[in-house]
C-alpha positions in Angstrom: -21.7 -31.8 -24.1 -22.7 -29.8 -27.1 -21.2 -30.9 -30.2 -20.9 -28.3 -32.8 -18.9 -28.2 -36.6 -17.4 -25.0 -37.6 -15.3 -23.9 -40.6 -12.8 -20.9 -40.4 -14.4 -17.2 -40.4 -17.2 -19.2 -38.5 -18.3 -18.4 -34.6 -20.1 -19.6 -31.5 -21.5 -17.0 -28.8 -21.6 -17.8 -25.5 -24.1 -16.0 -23.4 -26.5 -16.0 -20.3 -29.4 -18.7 -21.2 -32.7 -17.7 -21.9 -34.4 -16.9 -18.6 -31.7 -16.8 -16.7 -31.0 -13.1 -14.4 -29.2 -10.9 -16.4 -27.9 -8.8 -13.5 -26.0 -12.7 -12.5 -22.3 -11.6 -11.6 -19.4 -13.7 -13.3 -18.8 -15.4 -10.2 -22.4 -16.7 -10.3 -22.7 -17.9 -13.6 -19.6 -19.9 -13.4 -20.4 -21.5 -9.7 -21.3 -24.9 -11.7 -18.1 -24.7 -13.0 -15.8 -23.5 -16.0 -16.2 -23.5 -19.8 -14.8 -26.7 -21.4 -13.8 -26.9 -24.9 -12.4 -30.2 -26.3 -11.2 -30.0 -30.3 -12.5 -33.5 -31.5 -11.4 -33.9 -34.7 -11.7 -32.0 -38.1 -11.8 -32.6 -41.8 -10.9 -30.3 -44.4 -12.0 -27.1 -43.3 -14.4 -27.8 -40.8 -13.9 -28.7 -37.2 -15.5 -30.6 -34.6 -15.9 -28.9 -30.9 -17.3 -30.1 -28.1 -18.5 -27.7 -25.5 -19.8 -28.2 -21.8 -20.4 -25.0 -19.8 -22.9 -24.1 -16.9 -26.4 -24.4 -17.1 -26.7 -21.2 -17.1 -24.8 -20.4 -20.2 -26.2 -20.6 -23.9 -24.2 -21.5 -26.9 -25.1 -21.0 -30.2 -23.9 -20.9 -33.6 -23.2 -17.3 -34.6 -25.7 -17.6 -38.0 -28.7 -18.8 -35.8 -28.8 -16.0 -33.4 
């Protein structure tokens, strides 16, 4: 699980991982499973996500692209 803090106006992209085919249909890069997203918590304006997701799936914070 990737554990990420965000405040509001702030995003995450979720895309196909480094080196993975980019030509992958949907079906294929989700065969390991769904996107998870548990809210853990927050404090003032930030809050704390925890994200599991394929393998095959990268997620990063939108300002480190």
């Amino acid at each position: 699980m990737l554990v990420l803090s965000r405040r509001a106006d702030e995003s995450i992209v979720i895309q196909p991982a480094d080196g993975v085919d980019g030509s992958l249909t949907l079906a294929q890069l989700f065969a390991n499973g769904p996107i998870q997203i548990t809210l853990l918590g927050g404090t003032g304006k930030r809050i704390k996500m925890g994200i599991d997701a394929p393998e095959q799936l990268a997620i990063r914070r939108k300002d480190v692209e």
